[in-house]
C-alpha positions, 0 to 999 in steps of 0.5 A: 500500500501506497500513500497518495495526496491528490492536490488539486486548484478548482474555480467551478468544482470540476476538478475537485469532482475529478480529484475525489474520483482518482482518491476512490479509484486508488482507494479501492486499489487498497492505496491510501488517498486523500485530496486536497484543495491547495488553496487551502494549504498552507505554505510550509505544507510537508509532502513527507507523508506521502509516497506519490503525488497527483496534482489537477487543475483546471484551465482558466484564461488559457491558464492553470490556476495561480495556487496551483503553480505556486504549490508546484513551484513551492514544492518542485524539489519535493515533487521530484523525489517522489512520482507524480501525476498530472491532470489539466481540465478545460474545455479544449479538451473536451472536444473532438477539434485537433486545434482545440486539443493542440491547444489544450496540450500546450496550456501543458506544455507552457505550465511544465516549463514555467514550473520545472517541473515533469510529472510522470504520468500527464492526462487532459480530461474534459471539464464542465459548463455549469451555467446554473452557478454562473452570474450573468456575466460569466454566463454570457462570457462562458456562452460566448466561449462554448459556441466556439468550443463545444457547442453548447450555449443552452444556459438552462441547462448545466453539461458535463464533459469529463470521461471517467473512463478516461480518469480511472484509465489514468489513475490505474496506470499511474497507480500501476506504475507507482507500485512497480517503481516503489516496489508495493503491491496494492493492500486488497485485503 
């Protein structure tokens, strides 16, 4: 058995959706798992504790979020003694559009560079629209973006694009290549 952190950033909650469903895949591997918010961290926060590391957030702005990159670049040494794991969430990923997707890839590519750091396992994951918790505003400047992107401008309606097939996919061969790494079985008892 192995112990994991899934440290995630979230604006709508897509990505701590996602982040809870890697914590039950790797908790019914027999791993121990817990997420957490990294806004809520605090600075001096220790990884000591864990033997792997899963890191999520979501794309904003053509950006992962601001306390995301501050947790990688405050635990970047850390994060390097120990796999680790990947997942963006953005609306780019979420459609079939190579240009969206190359998009998508480069949000990635631009967020390991700027941080240094380089995770073992990466995955891009559709993410949600949900209109219901949007003020005006953000409602109207959300729709705009979806026709370009998905289509989906009924703001009556809330929709999601993640595929959790593709999530435990990801979260078993990350955990699958932890154990081999480290040497541990998953605890199945």
């Amino acid at each position: 058995m192995s112990t994991f952190l899934v440290a995630y950033g979230t604006s709508e909650g897509q990505t701590e959706k996602i982040a809870e469903r890697v914590v039950a895949t790797l908790t019914d591997r027999g791993h121990d798992a817990s997420a957490r918010d990294v806004a809520t961290l605090p600075a001096a926060f220790d990884l000591e504790g864990f033997d792997a590391v899963v890191v999520g957030s979501s794309i904003h702005l053509g950006k992962q979020q601001d306390s995301v990159v501050a947790f990688v670049e405050r635990q970047r040494e850390d994060l390097r003694t120990r796999p680790t794991a990947f997942f963006q969430v953005s609306l780019s990923s979420a459609v079939d559009n190579e240009a969206r997707q190359a998009e998508a890839a480069q949000y990635v590519e631009d967020f390991v560079a700027a941080t240094e750091w380089h995770p073992d396992r990466i995955a891009l994951f559709g993410g949600a629209l949900r209109y219901s918790q949007f003020g005006f505003l953000k409602r109207l400047m959300l729709k705009r973006i979806a026709r370009d992107a998905t289509g989906d401008t009924d703001t009556a309606r809330d929709y999601e694009y993640t595929d959790w097939d593709e999530v435990d996919a990801f979260t078993n061969d990350f955990a699958a290549f932890v154990e081999g790494r480290l040497g541990v079985s998953p605890d199945t008892s």
